[in-house]
CHARMM internal coordinates of N, CA and C (Angstrom, degrees):
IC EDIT
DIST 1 N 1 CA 1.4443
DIST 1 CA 1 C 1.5234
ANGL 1 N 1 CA 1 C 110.78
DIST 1 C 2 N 1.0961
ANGL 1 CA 1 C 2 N 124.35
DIHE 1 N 1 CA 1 C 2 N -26.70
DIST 2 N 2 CA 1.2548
ANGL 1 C 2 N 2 CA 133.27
DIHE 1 CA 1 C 2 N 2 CA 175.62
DIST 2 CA 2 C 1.6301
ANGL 2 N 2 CA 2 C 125.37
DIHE 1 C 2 N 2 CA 2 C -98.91
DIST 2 C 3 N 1.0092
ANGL 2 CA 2 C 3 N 109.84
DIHE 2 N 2 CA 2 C 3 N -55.89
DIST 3 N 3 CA 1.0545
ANGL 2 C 3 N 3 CA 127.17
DIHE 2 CA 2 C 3 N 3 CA 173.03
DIST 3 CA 3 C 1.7804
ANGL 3 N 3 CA 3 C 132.70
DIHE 2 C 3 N 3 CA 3 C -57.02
DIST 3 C 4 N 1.4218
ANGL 3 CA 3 C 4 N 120.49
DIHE 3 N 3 CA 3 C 4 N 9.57
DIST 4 N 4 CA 1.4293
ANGL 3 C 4 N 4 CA 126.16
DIHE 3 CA 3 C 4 N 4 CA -140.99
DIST 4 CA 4 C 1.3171
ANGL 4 N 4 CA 4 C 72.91
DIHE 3 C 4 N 4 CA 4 C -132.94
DIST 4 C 5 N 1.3648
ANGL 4 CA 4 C 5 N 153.21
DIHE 4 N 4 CA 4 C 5 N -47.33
DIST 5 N 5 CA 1.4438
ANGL 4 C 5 N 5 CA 128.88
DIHE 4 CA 4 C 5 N 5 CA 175.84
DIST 5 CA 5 C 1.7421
ANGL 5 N 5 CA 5 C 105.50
DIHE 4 C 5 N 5 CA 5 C 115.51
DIST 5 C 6 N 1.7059
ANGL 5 CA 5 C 6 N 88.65
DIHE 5 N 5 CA 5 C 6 N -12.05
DIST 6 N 6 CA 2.0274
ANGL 5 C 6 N 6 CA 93.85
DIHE 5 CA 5 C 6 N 6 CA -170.50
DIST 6 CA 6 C 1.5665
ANGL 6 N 6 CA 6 C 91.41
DIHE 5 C 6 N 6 CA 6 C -129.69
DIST 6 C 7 N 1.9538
ANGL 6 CA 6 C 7 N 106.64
DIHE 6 N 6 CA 6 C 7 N 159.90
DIST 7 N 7 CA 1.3025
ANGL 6 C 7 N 7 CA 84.95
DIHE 6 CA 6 C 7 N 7 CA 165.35
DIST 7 CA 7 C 1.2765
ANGL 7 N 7 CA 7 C 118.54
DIHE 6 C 7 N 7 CA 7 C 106.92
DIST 7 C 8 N 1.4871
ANGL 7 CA 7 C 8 N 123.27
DIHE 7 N 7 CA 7 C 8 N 145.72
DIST 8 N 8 CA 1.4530
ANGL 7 C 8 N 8 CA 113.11
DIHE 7 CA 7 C 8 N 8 CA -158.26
DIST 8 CA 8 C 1.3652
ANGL 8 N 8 CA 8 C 109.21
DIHE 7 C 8 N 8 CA 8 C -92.45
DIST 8 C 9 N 1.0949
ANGL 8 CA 8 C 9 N 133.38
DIHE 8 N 8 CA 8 C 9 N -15.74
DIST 9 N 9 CA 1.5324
ANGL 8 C 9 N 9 CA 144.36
DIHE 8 CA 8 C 9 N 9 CA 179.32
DIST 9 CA 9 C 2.3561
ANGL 9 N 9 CA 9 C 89.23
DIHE 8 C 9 N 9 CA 9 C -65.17
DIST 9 C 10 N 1.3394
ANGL 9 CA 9 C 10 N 93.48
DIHE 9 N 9 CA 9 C 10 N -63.15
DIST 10 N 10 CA 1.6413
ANGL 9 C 10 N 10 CA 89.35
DIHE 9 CA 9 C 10 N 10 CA -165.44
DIST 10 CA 10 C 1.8976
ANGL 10 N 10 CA 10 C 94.31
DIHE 9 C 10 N 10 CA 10 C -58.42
DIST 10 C 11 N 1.5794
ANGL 10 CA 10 C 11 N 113.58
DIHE 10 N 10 CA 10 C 11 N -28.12
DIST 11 N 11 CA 2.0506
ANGL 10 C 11 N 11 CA 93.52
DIHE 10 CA 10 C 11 N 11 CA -166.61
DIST 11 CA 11 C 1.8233
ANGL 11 N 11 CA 11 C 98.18
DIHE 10 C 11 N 11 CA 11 C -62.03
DIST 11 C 12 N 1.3387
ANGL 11 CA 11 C 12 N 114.64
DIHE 11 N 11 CA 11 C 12 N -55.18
DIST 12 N 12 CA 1.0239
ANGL 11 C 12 N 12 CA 127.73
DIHE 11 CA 11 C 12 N 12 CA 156.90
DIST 12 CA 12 C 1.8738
ANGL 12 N 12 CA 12 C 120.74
DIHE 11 C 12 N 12 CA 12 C 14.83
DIST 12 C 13 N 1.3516
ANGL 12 CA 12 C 13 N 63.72
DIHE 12 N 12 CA 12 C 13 N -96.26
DIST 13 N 13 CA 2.2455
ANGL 12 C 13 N 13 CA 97.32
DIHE 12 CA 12 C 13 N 13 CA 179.02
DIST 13 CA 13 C 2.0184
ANGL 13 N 13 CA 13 C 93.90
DIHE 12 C 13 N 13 CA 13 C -49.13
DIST 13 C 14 N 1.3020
ANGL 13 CA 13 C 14 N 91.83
DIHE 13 N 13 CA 13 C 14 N -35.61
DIST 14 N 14 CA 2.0932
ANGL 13 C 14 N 14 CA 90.34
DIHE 13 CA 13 C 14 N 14 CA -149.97
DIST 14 CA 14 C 1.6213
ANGL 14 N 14 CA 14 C 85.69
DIHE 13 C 14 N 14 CA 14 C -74.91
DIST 14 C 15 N 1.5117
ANGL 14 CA 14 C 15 N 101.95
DIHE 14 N 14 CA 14 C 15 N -57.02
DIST 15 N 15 CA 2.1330
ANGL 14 C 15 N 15 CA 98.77
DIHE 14 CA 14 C 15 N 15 CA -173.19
DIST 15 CA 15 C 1.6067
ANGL 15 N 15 CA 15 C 100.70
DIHE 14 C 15 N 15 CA 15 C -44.59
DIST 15 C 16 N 1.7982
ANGL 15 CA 15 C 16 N 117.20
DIHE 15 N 15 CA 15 C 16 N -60.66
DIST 16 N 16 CA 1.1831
ANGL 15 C 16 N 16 CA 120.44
DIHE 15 CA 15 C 16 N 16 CA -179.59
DIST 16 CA 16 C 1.7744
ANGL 16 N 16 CA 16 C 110.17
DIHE 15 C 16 N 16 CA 16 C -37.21
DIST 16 C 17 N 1.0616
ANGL 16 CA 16 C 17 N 123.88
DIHE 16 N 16 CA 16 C 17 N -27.29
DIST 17 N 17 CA 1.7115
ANGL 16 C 17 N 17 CA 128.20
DIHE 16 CA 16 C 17 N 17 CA 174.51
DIST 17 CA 17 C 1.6662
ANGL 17 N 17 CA 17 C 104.63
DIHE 16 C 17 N 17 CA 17 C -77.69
DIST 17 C 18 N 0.9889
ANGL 17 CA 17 C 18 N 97.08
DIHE 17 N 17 CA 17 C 18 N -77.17
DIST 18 N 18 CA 1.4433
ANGL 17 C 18 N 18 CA 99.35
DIHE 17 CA 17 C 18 N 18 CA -175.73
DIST 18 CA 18 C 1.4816
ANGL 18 N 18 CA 18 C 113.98
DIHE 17 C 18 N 18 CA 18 C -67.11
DIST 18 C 19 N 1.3996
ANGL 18 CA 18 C 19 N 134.19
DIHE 18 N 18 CA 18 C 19 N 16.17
DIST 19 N 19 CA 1.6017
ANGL 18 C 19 N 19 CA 136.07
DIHE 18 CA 18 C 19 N 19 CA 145.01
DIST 19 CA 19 C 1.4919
ANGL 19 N 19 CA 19 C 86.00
DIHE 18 C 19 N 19 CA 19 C 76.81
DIST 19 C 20 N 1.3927
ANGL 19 CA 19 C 20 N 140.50
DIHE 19 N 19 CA 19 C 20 N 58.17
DIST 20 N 20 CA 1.0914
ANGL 19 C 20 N 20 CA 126.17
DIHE 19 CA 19 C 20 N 20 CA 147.42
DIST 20 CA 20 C 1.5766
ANGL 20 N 20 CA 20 C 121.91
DIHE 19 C 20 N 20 CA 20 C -106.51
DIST 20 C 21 N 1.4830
ANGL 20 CA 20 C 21 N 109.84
DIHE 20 N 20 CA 20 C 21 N 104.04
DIST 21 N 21 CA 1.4545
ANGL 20 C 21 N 21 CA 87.21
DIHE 20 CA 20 C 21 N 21 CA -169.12
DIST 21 CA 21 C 1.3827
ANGL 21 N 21 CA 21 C 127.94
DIHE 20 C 21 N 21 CA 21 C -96.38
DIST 21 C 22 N 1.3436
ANGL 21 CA 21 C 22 N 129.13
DIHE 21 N 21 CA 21 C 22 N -11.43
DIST 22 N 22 CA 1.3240
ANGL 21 C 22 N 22 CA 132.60
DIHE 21 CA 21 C 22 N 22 CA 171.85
DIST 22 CA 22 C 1.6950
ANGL 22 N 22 CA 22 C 88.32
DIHE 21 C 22 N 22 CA 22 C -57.94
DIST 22 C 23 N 1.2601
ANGL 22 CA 22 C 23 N 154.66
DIHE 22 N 22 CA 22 C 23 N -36.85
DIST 23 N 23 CA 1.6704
ANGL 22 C 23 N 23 CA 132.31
DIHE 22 CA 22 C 23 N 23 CA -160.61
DIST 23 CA 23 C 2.1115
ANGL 23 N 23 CA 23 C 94.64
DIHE 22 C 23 N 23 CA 23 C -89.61
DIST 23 C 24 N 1.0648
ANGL 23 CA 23 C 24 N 103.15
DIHE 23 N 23 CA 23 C 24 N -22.22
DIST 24 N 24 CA 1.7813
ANGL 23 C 24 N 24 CA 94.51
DIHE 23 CA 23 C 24 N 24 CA 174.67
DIST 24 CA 24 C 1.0468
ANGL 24 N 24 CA 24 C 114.74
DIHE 23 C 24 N 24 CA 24 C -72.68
DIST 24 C 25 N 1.7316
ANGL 24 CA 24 C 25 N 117.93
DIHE 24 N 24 CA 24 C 25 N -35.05
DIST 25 N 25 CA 1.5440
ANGL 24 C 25 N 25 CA 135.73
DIHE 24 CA 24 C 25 N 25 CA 179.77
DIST 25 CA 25 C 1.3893
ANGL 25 N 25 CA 25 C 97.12
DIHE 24 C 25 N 25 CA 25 C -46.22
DIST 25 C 26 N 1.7429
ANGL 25 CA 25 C 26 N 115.45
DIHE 25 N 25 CA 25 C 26 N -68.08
DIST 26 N 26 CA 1.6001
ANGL 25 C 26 N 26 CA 127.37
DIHE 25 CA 25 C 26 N 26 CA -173.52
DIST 26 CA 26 C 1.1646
ANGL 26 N 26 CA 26 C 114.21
DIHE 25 C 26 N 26 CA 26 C -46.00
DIST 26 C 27 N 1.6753
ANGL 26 CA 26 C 27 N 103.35
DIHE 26 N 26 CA 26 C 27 N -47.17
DIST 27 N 27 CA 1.5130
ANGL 26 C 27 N 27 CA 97.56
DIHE 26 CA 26 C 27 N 27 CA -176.59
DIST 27 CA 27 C 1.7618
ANGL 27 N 27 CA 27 C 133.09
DIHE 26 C 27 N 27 CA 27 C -70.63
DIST 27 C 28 N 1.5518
ANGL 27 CA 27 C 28 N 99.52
DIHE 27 N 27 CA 27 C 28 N -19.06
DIST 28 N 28 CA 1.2836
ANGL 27 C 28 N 28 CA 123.74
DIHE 27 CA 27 C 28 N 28 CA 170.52
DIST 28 CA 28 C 1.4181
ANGL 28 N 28 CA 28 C 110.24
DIHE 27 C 28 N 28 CA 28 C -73.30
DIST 28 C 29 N 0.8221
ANGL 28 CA 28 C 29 N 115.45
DIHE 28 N 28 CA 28 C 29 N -39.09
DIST 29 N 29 CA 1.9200
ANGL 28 C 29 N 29 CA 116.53
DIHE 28 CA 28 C 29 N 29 CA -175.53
DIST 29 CA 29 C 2.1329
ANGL 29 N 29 CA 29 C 96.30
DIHE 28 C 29 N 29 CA 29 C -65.88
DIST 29 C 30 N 1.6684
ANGL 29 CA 29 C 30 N 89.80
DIHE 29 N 29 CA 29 C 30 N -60.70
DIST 30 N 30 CA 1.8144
ANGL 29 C 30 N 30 CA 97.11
DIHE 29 CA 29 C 30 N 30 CA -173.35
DIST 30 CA 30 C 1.5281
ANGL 30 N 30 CA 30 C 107.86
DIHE 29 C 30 N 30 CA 30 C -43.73
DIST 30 C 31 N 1.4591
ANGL 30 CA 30 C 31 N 108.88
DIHE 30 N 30 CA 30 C 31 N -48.05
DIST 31 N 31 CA 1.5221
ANGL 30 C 31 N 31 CA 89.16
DIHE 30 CA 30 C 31 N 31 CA 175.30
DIST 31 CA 31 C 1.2529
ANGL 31 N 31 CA 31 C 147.15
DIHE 30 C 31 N 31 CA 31 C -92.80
DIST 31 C 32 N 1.6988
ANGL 31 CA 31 C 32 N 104.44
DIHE 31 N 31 CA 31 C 32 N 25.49
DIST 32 N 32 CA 1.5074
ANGL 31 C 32 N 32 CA 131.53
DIHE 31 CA 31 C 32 N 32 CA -173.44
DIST 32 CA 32 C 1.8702
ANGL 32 N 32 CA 32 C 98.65
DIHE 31 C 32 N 32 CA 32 C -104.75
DIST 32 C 33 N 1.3389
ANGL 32 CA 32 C 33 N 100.63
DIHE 32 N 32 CA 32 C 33 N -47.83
DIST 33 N 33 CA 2.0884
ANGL 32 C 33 N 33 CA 101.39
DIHE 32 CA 32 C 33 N 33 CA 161.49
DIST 33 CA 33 C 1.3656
ANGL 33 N 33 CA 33 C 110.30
DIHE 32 C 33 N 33 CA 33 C -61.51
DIST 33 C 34 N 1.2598
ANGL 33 CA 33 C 34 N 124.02
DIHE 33 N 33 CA 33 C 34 N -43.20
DIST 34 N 34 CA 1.5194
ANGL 33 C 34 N 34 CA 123.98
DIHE 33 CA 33 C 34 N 34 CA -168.45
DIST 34 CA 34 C 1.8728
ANGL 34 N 34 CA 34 C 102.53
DIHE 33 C 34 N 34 CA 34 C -51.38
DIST 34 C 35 N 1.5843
ANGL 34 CA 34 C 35 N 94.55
DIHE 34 N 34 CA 34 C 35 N -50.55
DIST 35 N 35 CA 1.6154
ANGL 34 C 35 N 35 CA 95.67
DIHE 34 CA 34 C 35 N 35 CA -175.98
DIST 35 CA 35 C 1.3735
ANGL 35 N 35 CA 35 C 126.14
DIHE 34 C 35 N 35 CA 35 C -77.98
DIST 35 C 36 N 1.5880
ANGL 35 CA 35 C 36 N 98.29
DIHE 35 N 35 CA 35 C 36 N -19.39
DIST 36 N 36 CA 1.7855
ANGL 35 C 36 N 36 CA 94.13
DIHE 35 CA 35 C 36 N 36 CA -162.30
DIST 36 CA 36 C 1.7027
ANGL 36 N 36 CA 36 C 76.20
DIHE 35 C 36 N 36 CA 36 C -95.23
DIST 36 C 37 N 1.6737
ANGL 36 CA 36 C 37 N 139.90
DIHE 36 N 36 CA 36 C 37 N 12.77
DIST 37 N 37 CA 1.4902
ANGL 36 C 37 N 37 CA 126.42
DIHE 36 CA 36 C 37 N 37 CA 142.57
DIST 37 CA 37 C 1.4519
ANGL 37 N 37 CA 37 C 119.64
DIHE 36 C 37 N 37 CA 37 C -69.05
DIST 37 C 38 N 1.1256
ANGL 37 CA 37 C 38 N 91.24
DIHE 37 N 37 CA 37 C 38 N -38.14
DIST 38 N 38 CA 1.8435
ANGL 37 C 38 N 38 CA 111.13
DIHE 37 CA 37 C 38 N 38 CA -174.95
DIST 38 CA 38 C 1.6289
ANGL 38 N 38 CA 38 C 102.75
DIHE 37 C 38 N 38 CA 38 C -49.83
DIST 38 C 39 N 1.5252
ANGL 38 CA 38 C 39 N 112.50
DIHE 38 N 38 CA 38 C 39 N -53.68
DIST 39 N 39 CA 1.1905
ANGL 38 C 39 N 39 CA 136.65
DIHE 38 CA 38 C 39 N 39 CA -157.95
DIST 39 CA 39 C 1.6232
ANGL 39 N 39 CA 39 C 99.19
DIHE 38 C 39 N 39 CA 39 C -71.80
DIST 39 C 40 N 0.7904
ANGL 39 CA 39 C 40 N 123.79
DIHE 39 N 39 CA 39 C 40 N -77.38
DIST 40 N 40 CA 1.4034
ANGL 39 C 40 N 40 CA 111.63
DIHE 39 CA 39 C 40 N 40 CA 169.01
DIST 40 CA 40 C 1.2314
ANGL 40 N 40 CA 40 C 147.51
DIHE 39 C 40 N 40 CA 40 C -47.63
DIST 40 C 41 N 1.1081
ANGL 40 CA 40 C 41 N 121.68
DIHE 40 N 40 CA 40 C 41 N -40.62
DIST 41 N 41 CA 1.1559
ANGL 40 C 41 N 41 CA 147.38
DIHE 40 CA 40 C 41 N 41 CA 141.27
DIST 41 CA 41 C 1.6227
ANGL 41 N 41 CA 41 C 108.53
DIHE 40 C 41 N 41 CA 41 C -21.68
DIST 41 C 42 N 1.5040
ANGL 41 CA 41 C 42 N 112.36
DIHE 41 N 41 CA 41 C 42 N -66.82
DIST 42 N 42 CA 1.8700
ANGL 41 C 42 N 42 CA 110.26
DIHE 41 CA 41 C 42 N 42 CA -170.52
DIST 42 CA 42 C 1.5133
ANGL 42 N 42 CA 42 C 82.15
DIHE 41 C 42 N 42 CA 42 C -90.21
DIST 42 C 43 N 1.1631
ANGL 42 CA 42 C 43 N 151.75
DIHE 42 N 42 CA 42 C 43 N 30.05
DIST 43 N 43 CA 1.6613
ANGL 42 C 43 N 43 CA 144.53
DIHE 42 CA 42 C 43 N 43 CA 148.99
DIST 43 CA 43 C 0.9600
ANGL 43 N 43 CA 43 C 102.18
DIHE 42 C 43 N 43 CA 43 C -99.42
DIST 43 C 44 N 1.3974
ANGL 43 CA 43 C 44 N 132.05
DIHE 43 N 43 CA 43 C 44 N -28.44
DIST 44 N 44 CA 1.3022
ANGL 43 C 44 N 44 CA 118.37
DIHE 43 CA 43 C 44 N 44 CA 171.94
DIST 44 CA 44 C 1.5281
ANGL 44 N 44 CA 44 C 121.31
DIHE 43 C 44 N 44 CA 44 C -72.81
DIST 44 C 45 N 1.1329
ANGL 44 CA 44 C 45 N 120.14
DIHE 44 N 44 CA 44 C 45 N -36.04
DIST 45 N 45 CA 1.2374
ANGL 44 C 45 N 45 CA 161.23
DIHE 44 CA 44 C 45 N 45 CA -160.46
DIST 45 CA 45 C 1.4975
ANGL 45 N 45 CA 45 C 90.32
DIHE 44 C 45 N 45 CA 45 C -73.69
DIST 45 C 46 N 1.2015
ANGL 45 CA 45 C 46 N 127.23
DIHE 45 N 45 CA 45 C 46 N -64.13
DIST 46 N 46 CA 1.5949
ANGL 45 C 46 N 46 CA 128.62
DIHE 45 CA 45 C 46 N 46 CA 178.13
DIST 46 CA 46 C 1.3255
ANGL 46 N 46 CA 46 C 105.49
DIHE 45 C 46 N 46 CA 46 C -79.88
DIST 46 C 47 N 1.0013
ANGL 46 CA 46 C 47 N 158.12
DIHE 46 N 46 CA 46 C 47 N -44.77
DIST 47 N 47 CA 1.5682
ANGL 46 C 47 N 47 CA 155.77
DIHE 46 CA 46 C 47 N 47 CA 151.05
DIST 47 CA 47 C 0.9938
ANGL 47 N 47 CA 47 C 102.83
DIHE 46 C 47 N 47 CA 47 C -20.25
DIST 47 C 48 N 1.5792
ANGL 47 CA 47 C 48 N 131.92
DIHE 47 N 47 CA 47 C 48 N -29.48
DIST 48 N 48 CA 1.4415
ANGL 47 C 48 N 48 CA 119.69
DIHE 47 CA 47 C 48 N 48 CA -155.51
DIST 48 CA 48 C 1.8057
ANGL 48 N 48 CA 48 C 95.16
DIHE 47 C 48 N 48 CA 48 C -107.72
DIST 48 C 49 N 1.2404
ANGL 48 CA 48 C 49 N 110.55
DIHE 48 N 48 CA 48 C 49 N -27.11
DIST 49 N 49 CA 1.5773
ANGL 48 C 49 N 49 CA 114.63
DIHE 48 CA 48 C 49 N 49 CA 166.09
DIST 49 CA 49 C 1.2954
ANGL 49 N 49 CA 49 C 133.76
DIHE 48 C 49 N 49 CA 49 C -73.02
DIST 49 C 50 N 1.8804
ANGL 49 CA 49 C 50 N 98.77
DIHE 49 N 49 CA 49 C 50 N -16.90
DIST 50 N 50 CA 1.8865
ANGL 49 C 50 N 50 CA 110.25
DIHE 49 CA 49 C 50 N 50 CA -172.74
DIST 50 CA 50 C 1.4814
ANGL 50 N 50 CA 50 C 99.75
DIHE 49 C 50 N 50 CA 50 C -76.23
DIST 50 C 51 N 1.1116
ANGL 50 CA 50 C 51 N 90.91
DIHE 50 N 50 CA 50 C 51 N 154.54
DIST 51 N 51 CA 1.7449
ANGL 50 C 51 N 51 CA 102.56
DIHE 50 CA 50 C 51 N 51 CA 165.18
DIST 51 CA 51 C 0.9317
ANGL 51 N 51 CA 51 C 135.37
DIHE 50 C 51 N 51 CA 51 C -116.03
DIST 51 C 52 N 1.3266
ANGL 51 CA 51 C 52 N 144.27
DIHE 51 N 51 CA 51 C 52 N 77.61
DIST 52 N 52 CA 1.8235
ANGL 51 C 52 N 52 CA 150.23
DIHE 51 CA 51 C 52 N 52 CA -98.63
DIST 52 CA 52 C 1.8609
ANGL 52 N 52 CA 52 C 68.74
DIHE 51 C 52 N 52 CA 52 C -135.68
DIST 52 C 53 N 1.5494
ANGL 52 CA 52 C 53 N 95.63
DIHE 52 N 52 CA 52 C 53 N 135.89
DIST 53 N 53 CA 1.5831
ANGL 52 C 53 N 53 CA 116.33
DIHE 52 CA 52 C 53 N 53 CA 151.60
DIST 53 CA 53 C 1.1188
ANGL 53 N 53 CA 53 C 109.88
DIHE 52 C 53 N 53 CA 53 C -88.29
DIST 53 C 54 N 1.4518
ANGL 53 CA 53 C 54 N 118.07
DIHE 53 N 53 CA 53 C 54 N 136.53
DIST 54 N 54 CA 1.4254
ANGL 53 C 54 N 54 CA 109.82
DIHE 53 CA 53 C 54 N 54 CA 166.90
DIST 54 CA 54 C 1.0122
ANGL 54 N 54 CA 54 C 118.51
DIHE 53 C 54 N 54 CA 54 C -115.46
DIST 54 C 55 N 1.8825
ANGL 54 CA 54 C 55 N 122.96
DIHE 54 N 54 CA 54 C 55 N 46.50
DIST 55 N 55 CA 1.6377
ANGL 54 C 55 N 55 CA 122.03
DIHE 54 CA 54 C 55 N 55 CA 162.70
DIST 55 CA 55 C 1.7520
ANGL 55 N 55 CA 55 C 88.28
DIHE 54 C 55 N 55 CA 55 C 79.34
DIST 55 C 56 N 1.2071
ANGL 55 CA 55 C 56 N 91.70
DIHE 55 N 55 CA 55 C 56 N 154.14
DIST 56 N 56 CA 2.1363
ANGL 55 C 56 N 56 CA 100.12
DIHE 55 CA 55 C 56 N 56 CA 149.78
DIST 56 CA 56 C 1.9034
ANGL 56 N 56 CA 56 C 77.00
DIHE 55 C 56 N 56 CA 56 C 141.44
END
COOR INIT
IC SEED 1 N 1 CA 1 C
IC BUILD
């Protein structure tokens, strides 16, 4: 994640170098939506595979 030169892990590391912190802030938020997309997304994804009884 860091090391590859591309990529939000390296903008990250580079702002974190050059002491900019409102762009780590951004980048910290983007990859907190990225997951809580992720996150739903494969919940949906298994919801759609569970097999819930519904009593009767």
């Amino acid at each position: 994640m860091l090391t590859g030169g591309v990529g939000i892990g390296f903008w990250v590391w580079d702002e974190w170098n050059n002491l900019n912190v409102p762009h780590i802030i951004i980048a910290i938020v983007v990859i907190g939506v990225v997951g809580l997309v992720l996150e739903q997304a494969l919940v949906a994804l298994a919801r759609s595979f569970t097999y819930e009884d519904t009593g009767a």
